[in-house]
BALOBA-1460 file (C-alpha; in Angstrom, 3 decimals):
// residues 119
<rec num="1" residu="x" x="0.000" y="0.000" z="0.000"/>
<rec num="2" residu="x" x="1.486" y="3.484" z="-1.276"/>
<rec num="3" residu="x" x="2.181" y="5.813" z="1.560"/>
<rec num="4" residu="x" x="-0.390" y="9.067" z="1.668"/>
<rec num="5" residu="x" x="1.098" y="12.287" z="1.473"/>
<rec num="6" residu="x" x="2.246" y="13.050" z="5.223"/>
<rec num="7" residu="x" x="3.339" y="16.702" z="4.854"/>
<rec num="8" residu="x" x="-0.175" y="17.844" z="4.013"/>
<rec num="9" residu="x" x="-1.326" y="20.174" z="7.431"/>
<rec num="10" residu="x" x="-4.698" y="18.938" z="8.731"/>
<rec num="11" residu="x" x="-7.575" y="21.994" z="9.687"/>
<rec num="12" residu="x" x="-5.017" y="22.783" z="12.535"/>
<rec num="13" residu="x" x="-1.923" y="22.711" z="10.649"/>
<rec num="14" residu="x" x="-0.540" y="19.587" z="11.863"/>
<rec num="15" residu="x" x="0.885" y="17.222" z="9.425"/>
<rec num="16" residu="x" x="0.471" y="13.497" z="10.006"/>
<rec num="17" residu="x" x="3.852" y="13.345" z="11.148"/>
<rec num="18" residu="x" x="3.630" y="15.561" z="13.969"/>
<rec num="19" residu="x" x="0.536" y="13.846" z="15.180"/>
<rec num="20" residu="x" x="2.751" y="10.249" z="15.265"/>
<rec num="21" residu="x" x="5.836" y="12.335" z="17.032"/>
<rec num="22" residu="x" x="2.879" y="13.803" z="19.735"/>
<rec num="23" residu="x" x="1.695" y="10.081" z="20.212"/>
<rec num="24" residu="x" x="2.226" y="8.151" z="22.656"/>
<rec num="25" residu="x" x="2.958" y="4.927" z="21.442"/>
<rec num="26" residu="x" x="5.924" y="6.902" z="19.186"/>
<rec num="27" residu="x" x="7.254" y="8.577" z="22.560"/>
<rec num="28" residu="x" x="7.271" y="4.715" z="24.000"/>
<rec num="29" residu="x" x="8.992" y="2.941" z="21.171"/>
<rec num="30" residu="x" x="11.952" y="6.075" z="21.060"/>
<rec num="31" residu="x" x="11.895" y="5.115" z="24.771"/>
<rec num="32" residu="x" x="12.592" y="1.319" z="24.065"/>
<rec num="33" residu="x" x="15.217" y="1.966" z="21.599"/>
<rec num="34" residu="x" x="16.909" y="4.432" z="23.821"/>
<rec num="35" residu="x" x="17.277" y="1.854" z="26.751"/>
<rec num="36" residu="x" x="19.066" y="-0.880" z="24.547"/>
<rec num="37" residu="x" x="21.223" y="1.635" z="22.060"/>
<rec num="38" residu="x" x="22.449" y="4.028" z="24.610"/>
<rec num="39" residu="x" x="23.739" y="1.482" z="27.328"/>
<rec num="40" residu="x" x="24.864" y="-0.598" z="24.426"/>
<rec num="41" residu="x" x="26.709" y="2.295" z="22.648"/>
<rec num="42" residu="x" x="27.932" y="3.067" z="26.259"/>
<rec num="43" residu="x" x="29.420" y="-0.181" z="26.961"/>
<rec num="44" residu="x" x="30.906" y="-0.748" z="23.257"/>
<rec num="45" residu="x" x="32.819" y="2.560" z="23.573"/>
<rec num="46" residu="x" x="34.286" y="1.336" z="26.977"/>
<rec num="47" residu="x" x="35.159" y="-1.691" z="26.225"/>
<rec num="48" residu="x" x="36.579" y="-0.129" z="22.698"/>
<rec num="49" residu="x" x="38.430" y="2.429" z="24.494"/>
<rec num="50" residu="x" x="39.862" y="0.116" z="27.540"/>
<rec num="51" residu="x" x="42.442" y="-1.664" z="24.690"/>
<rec num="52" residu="x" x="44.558" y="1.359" z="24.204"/>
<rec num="53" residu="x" x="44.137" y="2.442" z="28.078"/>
<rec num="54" residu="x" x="45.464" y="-0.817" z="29.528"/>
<rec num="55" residu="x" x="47.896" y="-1.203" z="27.203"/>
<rec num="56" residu="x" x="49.377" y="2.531" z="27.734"/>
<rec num="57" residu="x" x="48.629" y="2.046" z="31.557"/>
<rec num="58" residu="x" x="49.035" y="-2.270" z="32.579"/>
<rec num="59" residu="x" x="51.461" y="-2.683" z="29.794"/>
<rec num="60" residu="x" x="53.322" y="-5.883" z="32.190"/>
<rec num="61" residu="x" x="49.440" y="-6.997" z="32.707"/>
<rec num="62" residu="x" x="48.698" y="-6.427" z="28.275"/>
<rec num="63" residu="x" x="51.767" y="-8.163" z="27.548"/>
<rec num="64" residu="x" x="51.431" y="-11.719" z="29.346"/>
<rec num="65" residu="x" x="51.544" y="-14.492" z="27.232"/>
<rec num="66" residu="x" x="48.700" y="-16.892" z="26.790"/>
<rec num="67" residu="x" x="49.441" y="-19.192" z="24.392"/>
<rec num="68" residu="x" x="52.994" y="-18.884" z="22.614"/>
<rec num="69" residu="x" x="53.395" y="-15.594" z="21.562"/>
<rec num="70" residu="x" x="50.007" y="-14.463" z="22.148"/>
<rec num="71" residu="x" x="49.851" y="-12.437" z="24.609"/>
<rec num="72" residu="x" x="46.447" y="-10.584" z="26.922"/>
<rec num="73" residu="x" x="46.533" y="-7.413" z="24.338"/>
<rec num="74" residu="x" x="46.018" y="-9.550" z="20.818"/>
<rec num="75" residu="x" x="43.597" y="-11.532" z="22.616"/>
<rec num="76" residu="x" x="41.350" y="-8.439" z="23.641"/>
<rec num="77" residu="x" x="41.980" y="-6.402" z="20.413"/>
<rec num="78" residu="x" x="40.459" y="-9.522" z="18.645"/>
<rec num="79" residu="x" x="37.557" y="-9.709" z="21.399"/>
<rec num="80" residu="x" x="36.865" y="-6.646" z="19.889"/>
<rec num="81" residu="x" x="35.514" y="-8.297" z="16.588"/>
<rec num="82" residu="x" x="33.495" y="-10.706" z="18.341"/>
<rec num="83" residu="x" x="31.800" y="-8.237" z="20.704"/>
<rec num="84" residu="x" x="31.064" y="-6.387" z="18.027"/>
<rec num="85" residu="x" x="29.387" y="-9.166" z="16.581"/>
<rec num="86" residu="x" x="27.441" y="-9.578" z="19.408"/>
<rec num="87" residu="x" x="25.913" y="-6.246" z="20.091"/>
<rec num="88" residu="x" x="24.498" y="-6.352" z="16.308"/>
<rec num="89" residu="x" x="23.121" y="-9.573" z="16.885"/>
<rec num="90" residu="x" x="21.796" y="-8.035" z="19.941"/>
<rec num="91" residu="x" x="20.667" y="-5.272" z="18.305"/>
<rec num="92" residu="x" x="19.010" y="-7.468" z="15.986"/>
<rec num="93" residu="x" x="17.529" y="-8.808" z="17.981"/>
<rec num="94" residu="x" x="15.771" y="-5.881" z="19.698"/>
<rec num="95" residu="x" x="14.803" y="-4.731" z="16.552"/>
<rec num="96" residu="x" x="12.019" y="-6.832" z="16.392"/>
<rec num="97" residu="x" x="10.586" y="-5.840" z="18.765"/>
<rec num="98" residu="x" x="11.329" y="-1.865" z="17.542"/>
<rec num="99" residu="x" x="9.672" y="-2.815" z="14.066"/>
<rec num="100" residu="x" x="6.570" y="-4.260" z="15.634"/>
<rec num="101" residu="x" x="5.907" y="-0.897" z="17.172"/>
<rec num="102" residu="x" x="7.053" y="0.778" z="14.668"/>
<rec num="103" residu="x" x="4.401" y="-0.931" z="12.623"/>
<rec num="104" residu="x" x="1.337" y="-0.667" z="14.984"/>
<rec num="105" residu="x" x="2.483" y="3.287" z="14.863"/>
<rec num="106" residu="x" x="2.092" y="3.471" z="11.008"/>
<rec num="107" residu="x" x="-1.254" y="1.497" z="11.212"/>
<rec num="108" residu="x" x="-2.330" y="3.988" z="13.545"/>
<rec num="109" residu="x" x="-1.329" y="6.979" z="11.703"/>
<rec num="110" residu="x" x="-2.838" y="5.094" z="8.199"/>
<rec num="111" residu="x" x="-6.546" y="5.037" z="10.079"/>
<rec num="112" residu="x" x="-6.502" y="8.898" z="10.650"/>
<rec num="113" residu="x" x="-9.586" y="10.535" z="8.955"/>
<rec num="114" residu="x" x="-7.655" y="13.129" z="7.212"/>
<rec num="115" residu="x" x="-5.496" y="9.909" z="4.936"/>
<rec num="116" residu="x" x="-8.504" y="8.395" z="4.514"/>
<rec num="117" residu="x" x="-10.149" y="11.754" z="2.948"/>
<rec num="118" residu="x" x="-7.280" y="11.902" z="0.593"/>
<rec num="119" residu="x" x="-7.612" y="8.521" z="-0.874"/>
């Protein structure tokens, strides 16, 4: 189904869009995504930004070997890759559950009587 035209002001000059943004249910699902993407984004950065820090502060700690000549630092800075990995699939994840609302939003926004006026 074609998308009405959602810039078109209704009698009191709102546009559908600023009718969803007003809503509630669009005010709950920016509140969902903001509790899994900012401690997410919070906890990727650290754990980004702790590599360089413990090797410029616990260099002896950052250089033990593991396993040959593999020592703590390689194995975190390839961590890395694998965390990141996991926070997408995390994210992923969520995002069901972002796109479900997201979809009971447009549905909502679709039964206005202004769209259906301009059908």
């Amino acid at each position: 189904m074609p998308m009405p035209e959602m810039k078109q002001p209704d009698p009191i000059g709102q546009t559908v869009w600023d009718r969803v943004a007003e809503s509630h249910q669009f005010k709950h699902l920016m509140a969902t995504k903001r509790t899994f993407v900012i401690p997410a984004f919070v906890f990727f950065l650290t754990y980004y930004f702790l590599l360089p820090v413990l090797v410029g502060y616990a260099p002896n700690f950052m250089s033990i070997k593991i396993w040959g000549n593999v020592n703590i630092a390689y194995v975190f800075a390839l961590s890395q890759f694998f965390m990141a990995w996991v926070v997408a699939a995390l994210f992923i994840r969520a995002s069901d559950n972002f796109d479900k609302l997201s979809k009971d939003i447009i549905e909502e926004a679709l039964k206005s009587p202004d769209l259906k006026a301009e059908k």
